[in-house]
C-alpha positions as CSV (number, residue, x, y, z in Angstrom):
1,X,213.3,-168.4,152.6
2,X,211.8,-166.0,155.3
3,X,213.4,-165.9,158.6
4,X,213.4,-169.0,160.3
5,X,213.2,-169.5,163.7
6,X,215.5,-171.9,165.6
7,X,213.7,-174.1,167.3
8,X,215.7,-177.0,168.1
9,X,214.7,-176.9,172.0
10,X,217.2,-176.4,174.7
11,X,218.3,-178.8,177.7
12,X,216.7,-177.2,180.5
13,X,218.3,-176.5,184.0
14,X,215.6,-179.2,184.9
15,X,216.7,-181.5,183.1
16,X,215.6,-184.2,185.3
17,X,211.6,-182.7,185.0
18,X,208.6,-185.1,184.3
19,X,205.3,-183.8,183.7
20,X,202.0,-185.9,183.7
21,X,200.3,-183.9,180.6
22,X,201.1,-185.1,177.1
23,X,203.7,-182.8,175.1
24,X,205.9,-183.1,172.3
25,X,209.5,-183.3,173.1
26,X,212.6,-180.8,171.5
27,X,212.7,-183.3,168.3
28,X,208.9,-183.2,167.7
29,X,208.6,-179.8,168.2
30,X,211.2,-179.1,165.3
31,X,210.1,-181.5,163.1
32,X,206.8,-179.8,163.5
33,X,207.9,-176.0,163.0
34,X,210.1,-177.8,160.1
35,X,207.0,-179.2,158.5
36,X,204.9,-176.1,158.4
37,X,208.2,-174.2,156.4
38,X,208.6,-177.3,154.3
39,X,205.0,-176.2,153.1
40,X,205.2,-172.9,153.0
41,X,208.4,-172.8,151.3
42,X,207.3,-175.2,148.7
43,X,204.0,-172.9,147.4
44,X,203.5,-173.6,143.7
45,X,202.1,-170.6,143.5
46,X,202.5,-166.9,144.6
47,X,198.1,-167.8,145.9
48,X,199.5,-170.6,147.6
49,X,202.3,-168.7,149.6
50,X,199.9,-166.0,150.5
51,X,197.3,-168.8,151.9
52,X,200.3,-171.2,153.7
53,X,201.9,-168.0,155.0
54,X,199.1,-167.8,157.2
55,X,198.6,-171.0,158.8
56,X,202.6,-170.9,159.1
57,X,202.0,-167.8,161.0
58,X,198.6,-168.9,162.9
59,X,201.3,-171.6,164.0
60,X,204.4,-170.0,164.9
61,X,202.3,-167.9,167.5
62,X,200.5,-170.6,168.8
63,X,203.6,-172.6,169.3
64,X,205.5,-169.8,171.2
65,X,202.9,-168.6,173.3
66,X,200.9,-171.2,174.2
67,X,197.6,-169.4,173.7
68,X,194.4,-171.8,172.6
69,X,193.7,-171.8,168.7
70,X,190.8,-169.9,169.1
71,X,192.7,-167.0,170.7
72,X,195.2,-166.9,168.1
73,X,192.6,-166.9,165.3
74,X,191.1,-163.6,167.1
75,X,194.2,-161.9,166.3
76,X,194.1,-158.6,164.6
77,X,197.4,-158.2,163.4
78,X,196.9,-153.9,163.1
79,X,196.5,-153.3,167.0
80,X,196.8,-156.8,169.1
81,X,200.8,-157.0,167.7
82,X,203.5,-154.8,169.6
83,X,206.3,-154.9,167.0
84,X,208.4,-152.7,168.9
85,X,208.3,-154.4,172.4
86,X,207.9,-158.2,170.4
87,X,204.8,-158.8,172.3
88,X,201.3,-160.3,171.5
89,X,197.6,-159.1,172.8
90,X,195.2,-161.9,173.4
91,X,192.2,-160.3,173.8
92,X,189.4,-162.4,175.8
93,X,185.6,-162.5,175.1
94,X,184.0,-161.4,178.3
95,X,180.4,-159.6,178.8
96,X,179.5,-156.9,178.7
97,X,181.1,-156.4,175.1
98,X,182.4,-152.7,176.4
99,X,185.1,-154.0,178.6
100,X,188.0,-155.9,177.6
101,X,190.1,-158.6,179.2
102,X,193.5,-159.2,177.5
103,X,197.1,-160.3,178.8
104,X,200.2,-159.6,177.0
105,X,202.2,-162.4,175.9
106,X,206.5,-161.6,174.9
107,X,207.2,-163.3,171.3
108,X,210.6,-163.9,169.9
109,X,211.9,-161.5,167.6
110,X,211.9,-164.1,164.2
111,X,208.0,-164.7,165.0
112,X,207.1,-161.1,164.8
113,X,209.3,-160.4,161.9
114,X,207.4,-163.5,160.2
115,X,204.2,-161.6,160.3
116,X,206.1,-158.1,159.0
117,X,207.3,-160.0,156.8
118,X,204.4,-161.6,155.1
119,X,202.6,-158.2,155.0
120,X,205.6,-156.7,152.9
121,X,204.9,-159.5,150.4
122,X,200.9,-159.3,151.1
123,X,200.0,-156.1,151.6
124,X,195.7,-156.7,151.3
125,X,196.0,-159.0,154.3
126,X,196.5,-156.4,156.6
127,X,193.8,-157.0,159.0
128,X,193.4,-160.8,158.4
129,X,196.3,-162.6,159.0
130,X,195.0,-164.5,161.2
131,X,191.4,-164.7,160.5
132,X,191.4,-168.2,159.5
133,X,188.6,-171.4,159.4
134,X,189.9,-173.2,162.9
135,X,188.2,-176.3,161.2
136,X,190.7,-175.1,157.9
137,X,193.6,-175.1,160.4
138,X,193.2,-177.9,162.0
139,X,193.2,-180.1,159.1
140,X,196.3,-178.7,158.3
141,X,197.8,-179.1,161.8
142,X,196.9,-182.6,160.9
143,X,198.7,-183.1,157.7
144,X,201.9,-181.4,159.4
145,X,202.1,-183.2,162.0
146,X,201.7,-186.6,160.0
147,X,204.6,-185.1,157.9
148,X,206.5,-184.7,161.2
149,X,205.8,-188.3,162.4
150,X,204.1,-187.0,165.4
151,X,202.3,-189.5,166.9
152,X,198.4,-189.7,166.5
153,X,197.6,-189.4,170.1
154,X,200.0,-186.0,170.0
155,X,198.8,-184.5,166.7
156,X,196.4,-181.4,167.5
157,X,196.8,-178.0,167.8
158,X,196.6,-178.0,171.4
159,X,199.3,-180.0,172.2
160,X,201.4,-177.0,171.3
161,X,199.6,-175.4,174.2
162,X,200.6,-178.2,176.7
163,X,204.3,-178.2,175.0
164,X,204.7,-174.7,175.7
165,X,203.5,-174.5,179.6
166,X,206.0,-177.8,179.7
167,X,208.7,-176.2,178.4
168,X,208.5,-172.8,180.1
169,X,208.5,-174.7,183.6
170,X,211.3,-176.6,182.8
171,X,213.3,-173.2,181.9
172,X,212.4,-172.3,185.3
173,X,209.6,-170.1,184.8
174,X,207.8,-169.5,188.1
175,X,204.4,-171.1,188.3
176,X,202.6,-168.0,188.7
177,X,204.4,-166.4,186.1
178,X,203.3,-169.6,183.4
179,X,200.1,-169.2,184.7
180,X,199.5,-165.2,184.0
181,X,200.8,-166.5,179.9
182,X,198.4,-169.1,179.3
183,X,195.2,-167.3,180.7
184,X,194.8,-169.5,183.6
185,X,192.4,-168.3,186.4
186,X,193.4,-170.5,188.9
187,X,197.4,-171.9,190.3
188,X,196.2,-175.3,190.5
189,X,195.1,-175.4,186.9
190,X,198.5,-174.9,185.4
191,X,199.8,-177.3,188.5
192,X,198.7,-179.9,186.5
193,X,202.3,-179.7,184.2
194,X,204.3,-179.9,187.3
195,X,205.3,-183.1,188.1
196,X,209.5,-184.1,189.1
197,X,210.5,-187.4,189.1
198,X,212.2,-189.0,192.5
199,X,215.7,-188.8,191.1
200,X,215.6,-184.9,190.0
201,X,213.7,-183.8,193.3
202,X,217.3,-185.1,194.6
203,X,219.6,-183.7,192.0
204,X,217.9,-180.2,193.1
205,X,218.3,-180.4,196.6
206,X,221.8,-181.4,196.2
207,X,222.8,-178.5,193.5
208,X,221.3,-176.3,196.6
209,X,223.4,-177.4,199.0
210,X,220.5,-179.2,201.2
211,X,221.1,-183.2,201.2
């Protein structure tokens, strides 16, 4: 087996934290990630690996950073992937062609070793990791996620998207700072996850000393 990532979610100091957009919770999310190694791991063939490596891959970065499918299928995996620093470029479309938009997104170590990884045993992909049909991949989200028992209304890729700005907020990860990660032009767009129910708005003001 490759590296695994462990990615059984953590209770957050916000425990207490509601938010309005649809997610999946700490169990869905590892079912998930567990689905898509299930896969990969069970390859019949070396073809097969080399083909479910990459929409294991095309996952594992679009679960930890939150970026939209189309981003993470731009990826060039020879100059967009900092595997010193652990850190991802998502480079933006913008016009004119000749200047380039991008913000830099951190990665934990296990996802960037994935993608060493699976050029040690793939060599020729260099280049292409990610260069996959988004049609392709979403089919396969599909079949994962039915594997996982995710619910219907939860199973597309970009509910890994809302799950991560969700998660990172209830780690305690300023707004702004959320906000810069997904590509968000405006504050009140990624506003939209925040959302505390009556009874944590109180357990916070009493940790702080204010009720």
């Amino acid at each position: 087996m490759e590296g695994r990532i462990n990615d059984a979610g953590r209770e957050s100091p916000a425990s207490g934290y509601e938010s309005p957009v649809e997610h999946l919770d700490n169990v869905q999310i590892r079912r998930l990630t567990e689905a898509f190694d299930a896969w990969h791991d069970a390859a019949p063939s070396l073809y097969l690996r080399k083909v479910r490596g990459r929409y294991r891959l095309a996952y594992l970065f679009m679960r930890f950073t939150g970026a939209r499918i189309g981003e993470i299928l731009r990826v060039d995996d020879t100059c967009d992937i900092d595997y010193q620093r652990g850190e991802i470029r998502i480079v933006l479309p913008v016009r004119p062609p000749s200047r380039t938009v991008h913000r830099t997104i951190p990665l934990p170590v296990a996802a960037v070793s994935s993608v060493q990884q699976y050029l040690q045993e793939f060599p020729n992909m260099r280049g292409r990791v990610f260069s996959l049909d988004q049609g392709n991949f979403r089919r396969e989200f599909y079949r994962r996620a039915a594997e996982a028992d995710i619910p219907r209304k939860l199973s597309h890729p970009h509910i890994l998207r809302h799950t991560r700005a969700v998660e990172m907020l209830r780690a305690g990860v300023p707004l702004t700072t959320v906000q810069v990660l997904l590509g968000h032009s405006l504050t009140s767009t990624t506003a939209i996850y925040l959302q505390r129910s009556d009874d944590a708005a109180k357990r916070i003001l009493e940790e702080r000393g204010l009720l």
